[in-house]
MARFI-815615 format. One record per atom (N, C-alpha, C): x, y, z; residue in one letter. Coordinates in pm, whole numbers, plus 32768, in hexadecimal, padded with zeros to 4 digits. Each point is the difference from the previous one (the first is absolute). Layout:
residues N
XYZa ...
This chain:
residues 303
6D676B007DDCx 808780017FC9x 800C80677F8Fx 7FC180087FADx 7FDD802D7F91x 7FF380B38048x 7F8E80178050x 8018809F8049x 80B080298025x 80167F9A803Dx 8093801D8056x 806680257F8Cx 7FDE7F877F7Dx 807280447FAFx 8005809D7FA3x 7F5C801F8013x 7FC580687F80x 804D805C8071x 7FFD80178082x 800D8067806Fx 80A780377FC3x 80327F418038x 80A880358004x 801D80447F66x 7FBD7F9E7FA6x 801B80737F5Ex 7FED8092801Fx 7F8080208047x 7FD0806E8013x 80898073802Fx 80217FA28086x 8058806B8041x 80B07FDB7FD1x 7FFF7FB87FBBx 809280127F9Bx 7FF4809F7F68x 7F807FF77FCEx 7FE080587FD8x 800080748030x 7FDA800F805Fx 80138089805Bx 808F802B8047x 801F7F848032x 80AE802A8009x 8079801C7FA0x 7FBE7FD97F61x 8052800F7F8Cx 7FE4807E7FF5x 7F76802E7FFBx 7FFC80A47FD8x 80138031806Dx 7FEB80108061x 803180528061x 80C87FFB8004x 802B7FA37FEEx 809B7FF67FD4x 8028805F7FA0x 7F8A7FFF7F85x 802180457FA5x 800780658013x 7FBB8073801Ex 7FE1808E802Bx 805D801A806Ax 80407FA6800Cx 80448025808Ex 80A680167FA3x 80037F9D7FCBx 806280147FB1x 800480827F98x 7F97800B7FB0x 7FE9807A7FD7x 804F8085800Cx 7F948009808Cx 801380698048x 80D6800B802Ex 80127FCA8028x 807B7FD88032x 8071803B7F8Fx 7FE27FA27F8Bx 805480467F77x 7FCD80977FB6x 7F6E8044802Ex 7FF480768006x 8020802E804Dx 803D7FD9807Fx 801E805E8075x 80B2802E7FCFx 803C7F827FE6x 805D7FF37FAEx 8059804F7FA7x 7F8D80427FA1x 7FDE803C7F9Dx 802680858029x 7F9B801E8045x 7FFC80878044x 809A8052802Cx 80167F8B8070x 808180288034x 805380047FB8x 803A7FCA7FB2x 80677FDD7F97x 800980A47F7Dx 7F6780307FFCx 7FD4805B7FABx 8030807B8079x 7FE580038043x 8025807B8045x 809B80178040x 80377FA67FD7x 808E7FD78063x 804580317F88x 7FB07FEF7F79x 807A80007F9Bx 7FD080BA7FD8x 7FA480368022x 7FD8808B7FEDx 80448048805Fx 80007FD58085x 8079802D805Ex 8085801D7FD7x 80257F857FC4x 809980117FF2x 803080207F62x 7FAE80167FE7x 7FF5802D7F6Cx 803380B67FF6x 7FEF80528054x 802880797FF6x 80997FF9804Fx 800E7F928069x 807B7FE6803Cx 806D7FFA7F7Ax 7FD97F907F87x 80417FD67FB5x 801A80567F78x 7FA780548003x 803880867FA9x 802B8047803Fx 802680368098x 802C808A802Ax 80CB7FB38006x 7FD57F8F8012x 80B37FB58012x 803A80017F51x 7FA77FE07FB1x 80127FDE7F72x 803A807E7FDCx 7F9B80808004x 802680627FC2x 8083803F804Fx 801A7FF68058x 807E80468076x 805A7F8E7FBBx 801C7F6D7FD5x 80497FBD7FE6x 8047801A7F70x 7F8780407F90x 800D80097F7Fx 804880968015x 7FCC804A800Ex 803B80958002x 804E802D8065x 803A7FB2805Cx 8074803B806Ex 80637F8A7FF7x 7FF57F917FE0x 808C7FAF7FE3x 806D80207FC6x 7FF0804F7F8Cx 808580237FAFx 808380868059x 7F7B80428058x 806A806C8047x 80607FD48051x 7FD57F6C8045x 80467FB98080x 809F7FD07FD0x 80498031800Ex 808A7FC17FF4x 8069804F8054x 80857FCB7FE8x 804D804A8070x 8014808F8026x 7FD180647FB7x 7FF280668028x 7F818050804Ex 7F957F927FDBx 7FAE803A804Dx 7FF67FB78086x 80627FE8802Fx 80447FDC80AFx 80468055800Ax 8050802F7FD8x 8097804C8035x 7FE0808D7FABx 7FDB80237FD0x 7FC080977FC1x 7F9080748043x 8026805B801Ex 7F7E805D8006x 7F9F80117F9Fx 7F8880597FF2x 7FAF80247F8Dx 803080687F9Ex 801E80017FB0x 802780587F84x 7FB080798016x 804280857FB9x 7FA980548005x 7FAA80147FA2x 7F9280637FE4x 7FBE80007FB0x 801F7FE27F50x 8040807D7FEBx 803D7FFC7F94x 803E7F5D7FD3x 80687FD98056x 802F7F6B7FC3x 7FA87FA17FF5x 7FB67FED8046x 7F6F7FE38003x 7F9F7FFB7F71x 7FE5808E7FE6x 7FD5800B7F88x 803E7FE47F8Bx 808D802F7FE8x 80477FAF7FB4x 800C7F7D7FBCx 80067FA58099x 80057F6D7FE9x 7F9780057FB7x 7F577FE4800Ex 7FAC80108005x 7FD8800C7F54x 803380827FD4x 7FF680157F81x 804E7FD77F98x 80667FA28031x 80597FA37FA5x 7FC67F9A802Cx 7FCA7FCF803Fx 7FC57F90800Cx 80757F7F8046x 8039805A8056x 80387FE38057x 7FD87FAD8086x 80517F9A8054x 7FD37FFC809Ax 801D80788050x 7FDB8037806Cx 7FFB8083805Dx 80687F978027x 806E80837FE2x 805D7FE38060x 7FF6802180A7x 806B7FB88077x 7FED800F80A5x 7FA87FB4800Bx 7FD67FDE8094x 7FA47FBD803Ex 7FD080558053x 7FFF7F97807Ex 7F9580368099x 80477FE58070x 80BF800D7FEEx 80217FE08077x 7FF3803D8099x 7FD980887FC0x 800D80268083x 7F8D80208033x 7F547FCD7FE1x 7FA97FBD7FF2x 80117F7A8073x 80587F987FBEx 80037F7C8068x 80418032804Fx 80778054800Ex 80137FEE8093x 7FEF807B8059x 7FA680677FD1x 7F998006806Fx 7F787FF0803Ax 7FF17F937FB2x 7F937F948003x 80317F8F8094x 80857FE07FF3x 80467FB4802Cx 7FFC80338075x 804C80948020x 7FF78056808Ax 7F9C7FE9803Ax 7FB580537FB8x 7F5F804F804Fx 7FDA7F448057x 7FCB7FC87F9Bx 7FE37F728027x 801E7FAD805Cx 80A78016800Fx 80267FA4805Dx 801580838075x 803180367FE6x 7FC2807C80B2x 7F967FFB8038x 7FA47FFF7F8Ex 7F377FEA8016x 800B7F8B8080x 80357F6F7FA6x 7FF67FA0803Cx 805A8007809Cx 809880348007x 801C7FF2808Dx 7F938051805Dx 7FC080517FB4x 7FB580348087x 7F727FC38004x 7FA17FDD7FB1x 7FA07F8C801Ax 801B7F9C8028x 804A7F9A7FC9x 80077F85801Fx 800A7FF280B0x 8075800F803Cx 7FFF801D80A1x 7F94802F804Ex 7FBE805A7FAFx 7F7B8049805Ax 7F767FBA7FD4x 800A7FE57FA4x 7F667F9E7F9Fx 80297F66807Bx 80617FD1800Cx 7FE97F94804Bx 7FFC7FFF807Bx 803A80498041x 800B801C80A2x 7F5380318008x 7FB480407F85x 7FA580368045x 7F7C7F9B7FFCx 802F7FA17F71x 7FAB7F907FBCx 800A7F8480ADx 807680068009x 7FF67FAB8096x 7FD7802D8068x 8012807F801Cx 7F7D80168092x 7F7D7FF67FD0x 7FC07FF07F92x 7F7380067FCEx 7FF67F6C8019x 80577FAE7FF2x 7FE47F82800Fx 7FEA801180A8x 80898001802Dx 7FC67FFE808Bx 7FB9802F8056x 7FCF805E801Ex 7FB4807C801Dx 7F6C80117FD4x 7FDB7F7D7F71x 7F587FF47FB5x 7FA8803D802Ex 7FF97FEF8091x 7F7C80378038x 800E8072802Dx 8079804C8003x 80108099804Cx 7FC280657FB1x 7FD1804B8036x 7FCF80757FF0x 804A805C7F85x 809E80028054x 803180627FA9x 802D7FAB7F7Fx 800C7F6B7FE8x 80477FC77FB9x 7F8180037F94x 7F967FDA803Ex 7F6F80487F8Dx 7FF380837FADx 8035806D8052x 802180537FBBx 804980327F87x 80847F818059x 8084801D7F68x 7FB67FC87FC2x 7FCC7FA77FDBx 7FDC7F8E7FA9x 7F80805F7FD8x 7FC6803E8005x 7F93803A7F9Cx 806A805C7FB3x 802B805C8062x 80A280717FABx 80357FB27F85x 802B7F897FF8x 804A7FB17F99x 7FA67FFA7FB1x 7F8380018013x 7F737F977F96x 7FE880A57FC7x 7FE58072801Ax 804580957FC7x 804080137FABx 807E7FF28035x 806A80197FC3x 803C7FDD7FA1x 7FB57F3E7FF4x 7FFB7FE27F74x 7FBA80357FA9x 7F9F8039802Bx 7FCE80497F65x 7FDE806C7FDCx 8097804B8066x 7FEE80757FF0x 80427FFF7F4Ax 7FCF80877FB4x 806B7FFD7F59x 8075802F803Cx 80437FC37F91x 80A8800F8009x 7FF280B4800Cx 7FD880597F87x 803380738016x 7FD780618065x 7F887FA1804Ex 7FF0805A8099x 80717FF0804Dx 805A7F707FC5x 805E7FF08095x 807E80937FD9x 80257FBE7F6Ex 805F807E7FF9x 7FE880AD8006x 7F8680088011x 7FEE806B7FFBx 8021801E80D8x 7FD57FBF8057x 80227FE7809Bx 80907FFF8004x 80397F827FD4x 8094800C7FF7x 803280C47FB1x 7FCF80057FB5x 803780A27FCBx 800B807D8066x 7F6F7FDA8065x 801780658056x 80347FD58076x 80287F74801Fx 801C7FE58078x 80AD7FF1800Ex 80237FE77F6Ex 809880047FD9x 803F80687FB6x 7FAE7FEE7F8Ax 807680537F9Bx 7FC080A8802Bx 7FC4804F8053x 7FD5804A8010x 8068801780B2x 7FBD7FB1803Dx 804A8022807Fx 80797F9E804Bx 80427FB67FB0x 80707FAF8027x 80597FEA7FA1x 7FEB7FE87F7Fx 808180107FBAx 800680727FA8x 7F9B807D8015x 802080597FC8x 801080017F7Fx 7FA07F977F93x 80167FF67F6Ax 7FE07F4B7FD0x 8033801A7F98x 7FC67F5D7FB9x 80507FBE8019x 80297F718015x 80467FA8804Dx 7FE77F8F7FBDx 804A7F99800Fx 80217F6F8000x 7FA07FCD808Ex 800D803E8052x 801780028094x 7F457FF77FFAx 7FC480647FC0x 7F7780298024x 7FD17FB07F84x 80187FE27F95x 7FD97F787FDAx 7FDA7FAF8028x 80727FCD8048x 80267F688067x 7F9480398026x 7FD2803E8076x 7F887FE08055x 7FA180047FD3x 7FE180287FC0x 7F7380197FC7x 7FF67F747FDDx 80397FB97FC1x 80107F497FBCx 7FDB7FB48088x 8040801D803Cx 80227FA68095x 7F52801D8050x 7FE480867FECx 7F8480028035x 7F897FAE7FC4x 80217FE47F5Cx 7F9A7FD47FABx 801F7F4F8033x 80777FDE8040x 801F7F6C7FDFx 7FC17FF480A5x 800A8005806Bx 7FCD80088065x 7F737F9F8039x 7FA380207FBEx 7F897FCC7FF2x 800B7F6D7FECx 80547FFA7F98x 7FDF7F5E7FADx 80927FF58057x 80517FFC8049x 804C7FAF805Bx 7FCA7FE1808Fx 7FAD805C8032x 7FB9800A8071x 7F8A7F727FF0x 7FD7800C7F7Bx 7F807FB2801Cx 80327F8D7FE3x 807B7FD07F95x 80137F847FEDx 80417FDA8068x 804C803B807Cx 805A7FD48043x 7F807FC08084x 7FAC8052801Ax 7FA17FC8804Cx 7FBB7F937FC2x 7FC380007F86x 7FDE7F6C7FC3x 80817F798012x 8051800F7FF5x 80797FB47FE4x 7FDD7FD2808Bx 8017805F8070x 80297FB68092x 7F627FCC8024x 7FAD801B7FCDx 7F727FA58033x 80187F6F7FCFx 80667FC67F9Cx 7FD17FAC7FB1x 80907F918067x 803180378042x 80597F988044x 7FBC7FD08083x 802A7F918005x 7FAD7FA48089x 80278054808Fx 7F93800C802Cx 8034805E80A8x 80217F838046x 80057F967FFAx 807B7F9F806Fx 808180327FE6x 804B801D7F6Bx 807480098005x 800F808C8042x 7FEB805C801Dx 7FF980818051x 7FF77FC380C3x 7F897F8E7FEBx 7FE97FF48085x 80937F9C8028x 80287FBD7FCAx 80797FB47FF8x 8079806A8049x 800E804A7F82x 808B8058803Dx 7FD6803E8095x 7F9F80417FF0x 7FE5805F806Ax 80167F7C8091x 7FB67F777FD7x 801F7FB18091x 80887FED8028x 80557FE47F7Bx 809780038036x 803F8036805Ex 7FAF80788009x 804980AB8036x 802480577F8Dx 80167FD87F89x 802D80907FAEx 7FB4805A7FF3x 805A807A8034x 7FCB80817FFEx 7FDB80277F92x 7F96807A7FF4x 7F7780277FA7x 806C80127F90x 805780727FFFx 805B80117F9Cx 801C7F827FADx 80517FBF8016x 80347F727FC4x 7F5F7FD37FF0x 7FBE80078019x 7F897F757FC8x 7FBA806F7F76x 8010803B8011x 7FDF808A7F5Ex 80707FF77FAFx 807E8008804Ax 806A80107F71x 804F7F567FDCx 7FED7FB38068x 80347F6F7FEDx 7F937FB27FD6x 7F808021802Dx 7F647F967FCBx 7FB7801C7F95x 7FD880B28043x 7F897FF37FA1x 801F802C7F77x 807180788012x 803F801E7F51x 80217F7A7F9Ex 80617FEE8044x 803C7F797FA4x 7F7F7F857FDBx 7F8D800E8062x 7FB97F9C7FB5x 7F9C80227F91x 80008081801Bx 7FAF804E7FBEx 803280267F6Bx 808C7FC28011x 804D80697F98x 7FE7800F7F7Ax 7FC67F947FAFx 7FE67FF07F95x 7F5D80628001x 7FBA8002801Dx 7F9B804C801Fx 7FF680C57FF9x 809F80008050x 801C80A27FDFx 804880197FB6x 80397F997FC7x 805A80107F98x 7F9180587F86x 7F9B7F918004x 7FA880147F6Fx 7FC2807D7FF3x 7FD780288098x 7FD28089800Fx 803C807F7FF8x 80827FFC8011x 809380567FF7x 7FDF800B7F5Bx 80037F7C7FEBx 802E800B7F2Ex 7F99805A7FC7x 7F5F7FCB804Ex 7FAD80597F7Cx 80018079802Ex 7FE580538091x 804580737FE8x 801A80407FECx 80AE7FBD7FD7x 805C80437FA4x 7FBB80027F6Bx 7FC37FB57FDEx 7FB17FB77F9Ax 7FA880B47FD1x 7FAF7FE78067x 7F908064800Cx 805780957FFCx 807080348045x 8041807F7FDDx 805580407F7Cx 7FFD7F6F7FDDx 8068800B7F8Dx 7FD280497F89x 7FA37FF87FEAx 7FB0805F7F7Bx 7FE48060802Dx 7FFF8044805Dx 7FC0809F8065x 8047805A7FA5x 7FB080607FECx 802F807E7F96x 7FD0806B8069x 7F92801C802Fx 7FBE807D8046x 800A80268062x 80517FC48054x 803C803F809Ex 80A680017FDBx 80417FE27F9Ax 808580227FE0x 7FF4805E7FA0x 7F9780467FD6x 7FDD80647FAAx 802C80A2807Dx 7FBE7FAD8054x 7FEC80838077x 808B7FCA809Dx 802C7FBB7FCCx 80AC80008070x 807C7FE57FC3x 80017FB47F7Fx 80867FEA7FE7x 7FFD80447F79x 7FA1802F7FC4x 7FF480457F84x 805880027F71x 80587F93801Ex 80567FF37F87x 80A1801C8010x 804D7FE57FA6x 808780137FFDx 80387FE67F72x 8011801E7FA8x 806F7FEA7F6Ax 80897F9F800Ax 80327FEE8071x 806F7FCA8030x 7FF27FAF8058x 80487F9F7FE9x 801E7F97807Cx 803080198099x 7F927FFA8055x 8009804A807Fx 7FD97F8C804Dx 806880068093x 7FF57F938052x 8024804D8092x 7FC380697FF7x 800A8052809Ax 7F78801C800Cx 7FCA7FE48099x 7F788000804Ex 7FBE80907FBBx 806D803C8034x 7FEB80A38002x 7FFA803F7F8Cx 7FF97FC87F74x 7FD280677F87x 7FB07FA87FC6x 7FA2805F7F7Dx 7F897FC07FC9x 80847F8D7FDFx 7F927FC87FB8x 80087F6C7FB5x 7FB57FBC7F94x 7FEA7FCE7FB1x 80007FC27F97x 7FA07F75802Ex 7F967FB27FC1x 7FD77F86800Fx 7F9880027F7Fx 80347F577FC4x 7FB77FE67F96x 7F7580137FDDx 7F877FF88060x 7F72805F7FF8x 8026809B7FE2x 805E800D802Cx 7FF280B28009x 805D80057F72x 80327FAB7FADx 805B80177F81x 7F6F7FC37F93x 7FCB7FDF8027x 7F857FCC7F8Fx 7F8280638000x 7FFD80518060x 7FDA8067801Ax 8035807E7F8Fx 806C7FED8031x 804180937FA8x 80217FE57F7Cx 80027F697FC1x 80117FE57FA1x 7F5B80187F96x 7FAC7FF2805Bx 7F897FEC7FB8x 7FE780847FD4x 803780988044x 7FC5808F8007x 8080801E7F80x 802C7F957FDCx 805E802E7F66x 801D7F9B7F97x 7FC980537FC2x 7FAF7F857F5Bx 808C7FC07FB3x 805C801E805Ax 80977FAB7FA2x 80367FC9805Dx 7FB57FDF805Ax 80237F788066x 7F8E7F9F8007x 7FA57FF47FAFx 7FA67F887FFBx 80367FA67FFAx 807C7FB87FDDx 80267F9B7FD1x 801F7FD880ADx 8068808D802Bx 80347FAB80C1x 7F6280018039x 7FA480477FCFx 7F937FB48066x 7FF97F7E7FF1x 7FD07FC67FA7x 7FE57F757FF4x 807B7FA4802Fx 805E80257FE7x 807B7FA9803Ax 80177FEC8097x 7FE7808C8035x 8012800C8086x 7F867FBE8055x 7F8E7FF17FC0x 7F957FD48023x 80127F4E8025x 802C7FF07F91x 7FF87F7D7FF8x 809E7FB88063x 804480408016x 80697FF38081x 7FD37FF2804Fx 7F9C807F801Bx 7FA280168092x 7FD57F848016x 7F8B7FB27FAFx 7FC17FC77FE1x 80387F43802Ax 806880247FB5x 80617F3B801Dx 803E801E8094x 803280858029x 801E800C809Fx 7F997FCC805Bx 7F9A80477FEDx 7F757FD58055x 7FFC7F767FFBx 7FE27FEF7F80x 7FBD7F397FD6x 808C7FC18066x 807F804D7FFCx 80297F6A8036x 80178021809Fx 800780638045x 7FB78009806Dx 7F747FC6805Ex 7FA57FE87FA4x 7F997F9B8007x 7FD77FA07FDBx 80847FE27FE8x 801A7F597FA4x 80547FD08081x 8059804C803Dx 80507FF08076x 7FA27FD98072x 7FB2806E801Dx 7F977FDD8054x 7FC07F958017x 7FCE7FDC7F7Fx 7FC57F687FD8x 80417F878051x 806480237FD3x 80747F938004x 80027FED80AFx 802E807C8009x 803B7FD98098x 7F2E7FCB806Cx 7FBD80147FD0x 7F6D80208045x 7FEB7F477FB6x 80377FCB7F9Bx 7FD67F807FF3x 80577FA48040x 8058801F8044x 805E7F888031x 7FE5800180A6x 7FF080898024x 7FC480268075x 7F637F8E802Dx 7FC380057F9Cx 7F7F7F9F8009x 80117F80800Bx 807C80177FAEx 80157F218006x 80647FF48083x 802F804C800Fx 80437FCC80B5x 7F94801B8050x 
């Protein structure tokens, strides 16, 4: 009796320390993560801080509905200790253009092409596209605009464009609609496909009545980042849409977009102030673009 109880003492002892170390370890593992999560987001939380402290005061109603001042007024403000007068309107809206042209011509072709990859998995040539896309994502932005330069503004629109912008964007958004649109349609049940198709509905209708709409929240999210992902591009609108001073909303002449105004603001020492302002626009555009994403990609999960 006396052995049996020294044992079980024995092995309560051994399961207390072994508990212990286990625990230990656990609140050092703890430790760790918590230490590196906050070193991560620690440069996140000064690059927002400082864009928040030094570009807030420029943001008010003129810098929506205003162009950029010229130099001189610029310097002026500047040396009275002035706000820079104007904004970046014509900045947003050919941000607005280029973007949403980008998008009518990806979106239609990123999914039509994201859905034969679904269907087609094992083909030959559908292997092909699908390495082309896994490319093309990483190709750099200013190799694309520099292709778009000679493939457009060199031999089709004859100069810098809105127009040769747009594509160059649309080529960069491509990739990430192609691949999410094929992820999206792997993740729906093939009965509901085998369903329609037993009905009789033709191939057409079971793609634009089945598989889009079930999919929809799925390409939605991939559409957003994207747009997400083009929206800061400075170096292929360096080399197609090259700028504009004025508010321009025709395909066919340069154009204006907020990367390319933070750009030209930075190469002149009496617009530091619209960098940081314009930055931090950039900046809450994006966040809530992928706050959108979020959104629509978490409700999608719970249905």
């Amino acid at each position: 009796m006396k052995n049996t109880d020294l044992i079980e003492n024995e092995r309560n002892v051994f399961v207390n320390d072994h508990q212990k170390v286990r625990n230990f370890k656990n609140k050092l593992l703890l430790v760790v993560v918590v230490l590196f999560s906050a070193l991560t987001a620690f440069p996140i939380i000064l690059i927002v801080g400082n864009l928040l402290v030094k570009g807030y005061h420029q943001i008010n109603l003129a810098f929506f509905t205003q162009v950029p001042p010229d130099t001189f007024t610029a310097m002026m403000a500047k040396s009275s200790g002035q706000i820079i007068p104007g904004g970046i309107v014509n900045g947003i809206t050919g941000t607005i253009l280029m973007v949403g042209f980008a998008s009518l011509i990806a979106i239609p072709f990123g999914i039509m092409i994201g859905i034969y990859l679904y269907e087609k998995k094992d083909a030959r040539y559908a292997n092909f596209v699908r390495n082309i896309t896994d490319v093309l994502q990483g190709v750099p932005s200013i190799v694309i605009g520099l292709i778009t330069y000679l493939w457009v503004v060199i031999s089709i629109t004859k100069g810098y464009s809105a127009l040769a912008g747009s594509i160059s964007l649309s080529i960069m958004m491509l990739p990430l609609i192609i691949r999410s649109t094929e992820e999206t349609m792997k993740m729906i049940p093939p009965t509901l496909k085998e369903a329609a198709v037993a009905l009789g509905t033709p191939y057409h209708k079971v793609i634009f009545k089945v598989l889009i709409p079930s999919s929809l929240g799925g390409l939605m999210t991939g559409i957003l980042i994207s747009i997400s992902r083009i929206l800061g591009e400075t170096a292929p609108l360096l080399l197609t849409a090259l700028g504009n001073p004025a508010v321009n909303w025709k395909l066919s002449q340069p154009t204006s977009s907020v990367p390319l105004l933070i750009w030209q603001f930075y190469n002149d020492p009496n617009m530091v102030s619209l960098i940081f302002s314009s930055s931090l626009f950039l900046m809450g555009f994006v966040l809530t673009l992928n706050l959108i994403s979020k959104r629509i990609a978490a409700k999608r999960s719970i249905q």
